[in-house]
N, C-alpha and C positions, 0 to 999 in steps of 0.2 A: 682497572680498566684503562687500556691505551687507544689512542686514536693515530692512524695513521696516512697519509695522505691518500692512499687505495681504499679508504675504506666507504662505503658506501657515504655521501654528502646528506646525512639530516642536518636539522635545524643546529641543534645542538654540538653535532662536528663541526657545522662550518664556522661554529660562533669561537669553536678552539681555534679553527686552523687561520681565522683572521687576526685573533688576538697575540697568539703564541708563533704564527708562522710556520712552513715546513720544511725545516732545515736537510737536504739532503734523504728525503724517507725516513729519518730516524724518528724512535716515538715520542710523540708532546704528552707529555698529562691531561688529562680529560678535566678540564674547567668545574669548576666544587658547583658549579648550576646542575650540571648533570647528575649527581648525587642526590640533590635536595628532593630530598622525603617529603612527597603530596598528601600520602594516607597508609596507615599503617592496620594490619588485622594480624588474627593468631597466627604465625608459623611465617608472618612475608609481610613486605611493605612494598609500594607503588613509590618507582623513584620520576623525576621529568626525563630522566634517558628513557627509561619504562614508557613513558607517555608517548613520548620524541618518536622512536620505533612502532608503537604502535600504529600513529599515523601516518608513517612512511609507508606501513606496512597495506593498510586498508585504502589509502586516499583513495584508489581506483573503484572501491565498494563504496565509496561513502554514499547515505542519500541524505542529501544536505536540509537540514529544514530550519527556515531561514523563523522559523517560531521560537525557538530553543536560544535564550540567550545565553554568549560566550561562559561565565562564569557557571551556570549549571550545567551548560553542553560540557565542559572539562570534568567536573564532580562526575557527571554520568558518563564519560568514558574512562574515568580512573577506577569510579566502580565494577564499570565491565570486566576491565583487567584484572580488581581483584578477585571477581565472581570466577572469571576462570581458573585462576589458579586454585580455589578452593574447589570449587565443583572437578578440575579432574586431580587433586587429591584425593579425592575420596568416594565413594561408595556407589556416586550417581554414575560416573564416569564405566565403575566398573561392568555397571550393569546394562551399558548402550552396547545392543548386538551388532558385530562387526560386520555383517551384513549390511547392515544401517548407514555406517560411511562407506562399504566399497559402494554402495548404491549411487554414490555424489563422486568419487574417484574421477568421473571427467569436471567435476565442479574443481576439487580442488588441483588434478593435472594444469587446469587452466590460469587457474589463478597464478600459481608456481611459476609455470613457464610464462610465463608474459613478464611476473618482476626480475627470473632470471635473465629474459632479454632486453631489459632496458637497464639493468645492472650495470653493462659496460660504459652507460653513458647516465652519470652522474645527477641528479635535476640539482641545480643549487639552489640553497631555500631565498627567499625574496629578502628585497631589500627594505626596507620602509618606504620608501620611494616605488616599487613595486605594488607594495599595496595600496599605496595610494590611485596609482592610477589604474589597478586593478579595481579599486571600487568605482572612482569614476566611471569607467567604462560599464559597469555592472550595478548603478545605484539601484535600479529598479529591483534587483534582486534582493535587496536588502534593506529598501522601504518597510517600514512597518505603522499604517495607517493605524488612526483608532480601534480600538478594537475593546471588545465588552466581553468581560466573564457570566458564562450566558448557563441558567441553569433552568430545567423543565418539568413539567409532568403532564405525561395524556393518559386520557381517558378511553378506552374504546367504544364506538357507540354508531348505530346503523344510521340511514337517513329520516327513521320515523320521527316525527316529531314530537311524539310522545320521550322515548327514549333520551334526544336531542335536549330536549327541558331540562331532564333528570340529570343529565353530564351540565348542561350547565350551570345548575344548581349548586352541586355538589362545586365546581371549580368554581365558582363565584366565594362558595363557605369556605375553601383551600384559602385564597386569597386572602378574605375578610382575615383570617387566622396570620397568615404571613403579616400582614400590617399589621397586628394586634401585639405582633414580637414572636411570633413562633420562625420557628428555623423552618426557612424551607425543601433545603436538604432532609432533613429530618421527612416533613411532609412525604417528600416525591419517594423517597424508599420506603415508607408505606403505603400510600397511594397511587404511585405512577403502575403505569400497565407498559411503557416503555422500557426497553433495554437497559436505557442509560440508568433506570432505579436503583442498579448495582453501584452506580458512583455518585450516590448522592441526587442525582440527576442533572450532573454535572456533563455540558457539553463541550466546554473549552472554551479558548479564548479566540472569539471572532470577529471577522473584519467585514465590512460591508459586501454580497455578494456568495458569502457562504452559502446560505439558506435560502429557500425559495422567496418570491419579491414578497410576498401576501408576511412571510415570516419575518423576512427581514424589516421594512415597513415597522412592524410590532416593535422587534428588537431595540432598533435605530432612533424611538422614537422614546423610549424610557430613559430616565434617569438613574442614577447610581442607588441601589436599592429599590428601586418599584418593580412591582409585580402587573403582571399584564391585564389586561381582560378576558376572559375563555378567547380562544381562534378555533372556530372550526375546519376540519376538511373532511374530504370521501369517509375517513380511516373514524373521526373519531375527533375528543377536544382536546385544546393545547395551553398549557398555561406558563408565558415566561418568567422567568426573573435575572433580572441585572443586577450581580452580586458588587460590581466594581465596571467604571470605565476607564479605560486605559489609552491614555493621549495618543496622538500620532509621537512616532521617534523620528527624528535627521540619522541617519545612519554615518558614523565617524568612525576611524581606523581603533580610536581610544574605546568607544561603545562596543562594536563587535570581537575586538582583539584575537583569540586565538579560531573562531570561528569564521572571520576573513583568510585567515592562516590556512584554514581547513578547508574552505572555496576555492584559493589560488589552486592547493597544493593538487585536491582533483582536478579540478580544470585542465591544468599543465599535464597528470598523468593519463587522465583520458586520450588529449590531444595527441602524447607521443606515442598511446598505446595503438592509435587508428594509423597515423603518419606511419607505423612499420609495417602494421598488417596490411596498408595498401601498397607498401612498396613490395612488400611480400610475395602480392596476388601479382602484382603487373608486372613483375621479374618474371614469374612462372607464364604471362600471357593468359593471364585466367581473368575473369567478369569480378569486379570490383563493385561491392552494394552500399554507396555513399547513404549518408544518414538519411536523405530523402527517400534512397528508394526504401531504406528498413521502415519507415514512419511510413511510408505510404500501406507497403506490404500489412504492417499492422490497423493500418486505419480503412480497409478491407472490411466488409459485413454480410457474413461473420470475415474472421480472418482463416486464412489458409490453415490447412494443417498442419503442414512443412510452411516455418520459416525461412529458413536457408539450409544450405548444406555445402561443406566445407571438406575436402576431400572425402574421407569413409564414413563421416558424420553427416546424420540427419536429425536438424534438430527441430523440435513439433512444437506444435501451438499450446499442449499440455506440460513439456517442460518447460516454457516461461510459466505458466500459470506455478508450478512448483515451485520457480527461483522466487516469483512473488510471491508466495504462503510464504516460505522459509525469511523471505526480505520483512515480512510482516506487514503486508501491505493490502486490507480491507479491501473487498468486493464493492461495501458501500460504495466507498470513496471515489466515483469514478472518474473524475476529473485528475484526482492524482495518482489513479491507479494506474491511468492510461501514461502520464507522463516518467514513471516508474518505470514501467514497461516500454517505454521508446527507452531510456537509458540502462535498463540490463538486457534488453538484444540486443543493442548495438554495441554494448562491452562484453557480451559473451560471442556475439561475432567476430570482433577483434581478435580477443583470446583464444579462439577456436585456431584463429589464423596461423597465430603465434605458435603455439602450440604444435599445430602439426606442421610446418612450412620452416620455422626459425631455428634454424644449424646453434645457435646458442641456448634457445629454451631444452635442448638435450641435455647439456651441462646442467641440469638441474640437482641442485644439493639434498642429499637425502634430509640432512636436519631440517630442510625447507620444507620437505613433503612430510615429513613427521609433525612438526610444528600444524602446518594448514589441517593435516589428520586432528590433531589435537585439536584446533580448534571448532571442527567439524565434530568433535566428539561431545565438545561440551555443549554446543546447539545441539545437540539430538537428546543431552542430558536433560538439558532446561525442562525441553520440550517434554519429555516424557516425566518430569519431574510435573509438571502444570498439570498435566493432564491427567496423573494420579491423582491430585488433591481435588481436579475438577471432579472424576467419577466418584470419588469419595463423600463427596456433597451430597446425598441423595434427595434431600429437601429441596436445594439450589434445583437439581435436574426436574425435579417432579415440576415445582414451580415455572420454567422455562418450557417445560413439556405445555403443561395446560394453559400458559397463554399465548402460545404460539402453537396452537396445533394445526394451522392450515399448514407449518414449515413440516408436519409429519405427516402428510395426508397424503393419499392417493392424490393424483394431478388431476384436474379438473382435463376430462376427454372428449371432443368433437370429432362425429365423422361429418364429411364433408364430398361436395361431389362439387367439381367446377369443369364448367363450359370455358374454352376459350378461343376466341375468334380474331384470326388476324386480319391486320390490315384495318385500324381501328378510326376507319372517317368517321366524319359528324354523323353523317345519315344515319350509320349503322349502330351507333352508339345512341343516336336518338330512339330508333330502331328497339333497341335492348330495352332501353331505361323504360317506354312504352309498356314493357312487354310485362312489367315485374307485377301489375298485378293481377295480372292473366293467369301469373306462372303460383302466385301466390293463392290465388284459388281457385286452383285447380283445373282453370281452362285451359290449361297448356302444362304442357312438363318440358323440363330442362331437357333432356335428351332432344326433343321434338323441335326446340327452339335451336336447336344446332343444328339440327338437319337443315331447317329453312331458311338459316344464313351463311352454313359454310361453317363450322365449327367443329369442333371435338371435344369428348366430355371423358374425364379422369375421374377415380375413386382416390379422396382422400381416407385414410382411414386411420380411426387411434387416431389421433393428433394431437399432442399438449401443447400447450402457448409456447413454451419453448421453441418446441422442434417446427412449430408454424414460423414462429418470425424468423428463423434461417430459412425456408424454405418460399413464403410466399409474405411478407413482413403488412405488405398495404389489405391481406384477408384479414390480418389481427383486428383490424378496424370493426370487421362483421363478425368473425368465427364464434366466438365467445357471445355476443351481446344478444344472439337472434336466437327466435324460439325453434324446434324441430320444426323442420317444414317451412321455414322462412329462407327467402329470397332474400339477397343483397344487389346492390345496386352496381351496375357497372362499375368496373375499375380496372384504369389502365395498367400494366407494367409489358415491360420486355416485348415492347413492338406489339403489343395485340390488350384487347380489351378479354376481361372475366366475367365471370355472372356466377356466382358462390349459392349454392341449398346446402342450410344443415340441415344433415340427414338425422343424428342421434346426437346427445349429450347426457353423459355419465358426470355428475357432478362430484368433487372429492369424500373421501371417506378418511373420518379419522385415523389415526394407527394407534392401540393401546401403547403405554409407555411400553411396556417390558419388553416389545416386539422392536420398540424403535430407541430402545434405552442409547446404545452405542452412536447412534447420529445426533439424537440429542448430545451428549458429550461433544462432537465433534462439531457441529452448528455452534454452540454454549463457547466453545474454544477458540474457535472462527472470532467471535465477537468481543469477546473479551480477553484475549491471551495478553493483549497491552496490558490491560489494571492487573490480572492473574501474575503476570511478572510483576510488575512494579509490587505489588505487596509480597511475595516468596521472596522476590531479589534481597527487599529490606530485611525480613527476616533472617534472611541467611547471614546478608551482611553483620547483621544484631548478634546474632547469634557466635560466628566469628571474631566479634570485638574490631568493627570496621570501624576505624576514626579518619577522616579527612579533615585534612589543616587549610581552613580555607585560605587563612595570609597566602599560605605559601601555594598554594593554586592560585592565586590572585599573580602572585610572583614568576611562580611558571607560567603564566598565560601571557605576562608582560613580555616574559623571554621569548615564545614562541613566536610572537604575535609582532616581533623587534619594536618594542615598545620601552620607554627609559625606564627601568625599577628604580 
């Protein structure tokens, strides 16, 4: 392997071309750091160039998660790398219908052309001095306050108080046991009625603010080892534990090493990806959507259906939701779903730019589009690889089916009829509110109550909680809680005051498994595809004869990261 002065500037080239110099274009030897073997499996080894390239390759995908520290975040993208090489050797790879990735062809058109356009201009990798005052600038991103490895188990249980006793019973005997020396992992996968009973009932590792305040409170306030008191809410009881607490860190270029490497290195290629596509847009005299207006567009309730649209492209509110599944990125989570979703429309904005607008991203190299295929081949591998093992569980599905059968029910449906009156003064809302118990027995009917103030009256009808709060979000308040034939109390929106009767309510119906087998799988997959990889990936790896040297990841991480080895 030769290194050239034209040749694209990673980490790794420019560490040649300072050491060795570039004599006239001619070729230098590629420096013995570039060779050194990370991790080795049957048939292929992960070199630091391997790594080097990778991350030239991705920065602009990365989603950074500043939880992951440097020396595991390397192990786990040396493994990815070797994961693909194995998965499209062989048998999974074959079986991904090519249907499947033309279906992403503008995913990966995009990708391609955007690093072919910034190809002509070089990023030089940082200095030490670069990263230093990169983190300066960016401490708060790299804070990591205390935080408690946090593990659970609830119970479901209504608000009777009969019921209410009997969960707290039963979690009070949990406890007593956990203090006695019982594992409480162990406990919560037999006992939990939560999700998380699939990992032990293990929630991660959290920092103040996670969890609702009443949760946190609990959490915040144990020691290393201790088990909580039952907590109740609406759902049912909760029982903590604090397996480990974990200090606050000072974040140092030494502590984070190739992981700052990995922040600068997006950062920079974001940046120069936006700088072209707006010079792009404003050469041609076309409307330019700085990252305000995308954040704003998405922060919209609901949001549009059309996000943007970029010459013959129109792109919808249901393909971000797609880039996110595929990104891996939980429904829960909404706080960092949302911020997920401000950084892949505004880099699939960009790219869109690029793409169709930039006279260079044409040049695009076919082994470039073969590669991005590839690796779009082996994500759809994975995936259909999970989710075979998942259907395959039929005990797993059954069990997920019957305690979450409200997630396979018919939707709980209200019809609805609402009056609304503009021009909503005091008087006339006094007016109203007077009126509700007239209207609620039966001295007066809504219709009639419109007539004698100037109103108009609409038929809702069908209605699920869903399709209500896009539609009328301040009804959700009443829709659901009132009996047939109940009145709701005035309420304002959109320049005029309402006055809500429910008319009927269909309450939900279960769905036998067999009828709803395939959503169970695809709910089951939703929630757990994170652990469903983490144990396949190891397997596979196991199985392969994956070995990583950790020294020598420690060593490439020092190199990336321009750190002294």
């Amino acid at each position: 392997m030769t290194l050239r002065c034209t040749v694209r500037a990673t980490a790794l080239a420019m560490i040649a071309l300072v050491s060795a110099g570039c004599d006239r274009g001619q070729p230098e030897p590629a420096p013995a750091a570039s060779d050194l073997v990370l991790a080795t499996f049957e048939g292929g080894a992960v070199t630091l160039a391997d790594l080097d390239d990778h991350l030239a390759r991705t920065a602009a995908d990365l989603t950074w998660d500043a939880e992951v520290g440097s020396p595991d975040r390397l192990e786990a993208l040396v493994e990815r790398i070797a994961l693909e090489r194995i998965v499209l050797a062989g048998p999974l790879a074959e079986a991904v219908p090519q249907a499947a990735v033309e279906a992403r062809v503008l995913d990966i058109e995009r990708r391609v052309a955007s690093r072919r356009a910034l190809a002509g201009e070089p990023l030089a990798p940082p200095t030490r001095r670069d990263l230093e005052t990169f983190l300066a600038e960016n401490r708060e991103r790299f804070d990591r306050p205390e935080r408690r490895r946090v593990f659970h188990i609830f119970m479901r249980s209504t608000a009777a108080s009969g019921e209410r006793a009997e969960i707290r019973a039963a979690l009070d005997d949990l406890a007593a046991r956990v203090g006695a020396g019982e594992s409480f992992a162990l406990l919560a996968r037999e006992h939990s009625e939560s999700e998380s009973r699939h990992r032990d009932g293990f929630l991660g590792e959290v920092e103040r603010g996670r969890f609702p305040a009443d949760f946190d409170r609990v959490v915040f306030s144990l020691g290393e080892g201790a088990v909580s008191r039952p907590v109740f809410t609406a759902d049912g009881g909760h029982l903590f534990f604090v397996a480990d607490v974990l200090p606050a860190r000072e974040p140092t270029v030494e502590g984070l090493g190739v992981l700052l490497y990995q922040a600068w290195l997006a950062e920079r290629q974001q940046a120069r990806l936006e700088a072209r596509a707006r010079a792009l847009l404003e050469a041609r005299g076309e409307a330019w959507l700085a990252a305000e207006d995308l954040d704003e567009i998405l922060a919209r309730e609901p949001p549009p259906v059309v996000l943007f649209e970029v010459g013959d492209v129109v792109f919808r509110r249901g393909e971000l939701g797609r880039l996110l599944r595929d990104a891996g990125v939980a429904e829960e989570a909404a706080d960092h779903r949302l911020e997920q979703a401000r950084q892949i429309l505004r880099r699939t904005y960009h790219q869109e730019v690029i793409r169709q607008y930039d006279t260079a991203a044409d040049l695009v190299a076919q082994d470039d589009l073969a590669r991005e295929r590839a690796r779009v081949t082996m994500e759809l591998a994975i995936e259909r690889a999970l989710r075979a093992a998942l259907a395959a569980d039929e005990e797993r599905l059954v069990d997920h089916h019957t305690r979450n059968q409200g997630r396979f029910s018919t939707p709980v449906r209200v019809w609805l009829t609402r009056a609304r009156f503009p021009d909503p003064d005091t008087a006339r809302v006094a007016a109203l509110e007077a009126s509700i118990d007239d209207l609620d027995g039966g001295v007066l009917t809504l219709e009639e109550l419109a007539t004698r103030y100037g109103g108009t009256v609409e038929t809702l009808a069908a209605r699920t909680a869903r399709r209500l709060r896009v539609e009328d979000p301040r009804a959700m308040r009443f829709a659901f809680a009132l009996a047939p034939g109940a009145h709701a109390p005035p309420y304002a929106t959109d320049g005029a005051v309402h006055v809500l009767r429910v008319d009927e309510r269909r309450d939900a119906e279960a769905a036998p498994f067999a009828s709803v087998r395939a959503a169970v799988v695809e709910d089951l997959y939703r929630q757990e595809s994170g652990d469903l990889y983490a144990v396949w990936s190891q397997e596979l790896l196991r199985e392969h004869r994956f070995a990583a040297d950790r020294e020598r990841l420690a060593r490439g991480a020092r190199l990336l990261a321009r750190l002294p080895s």
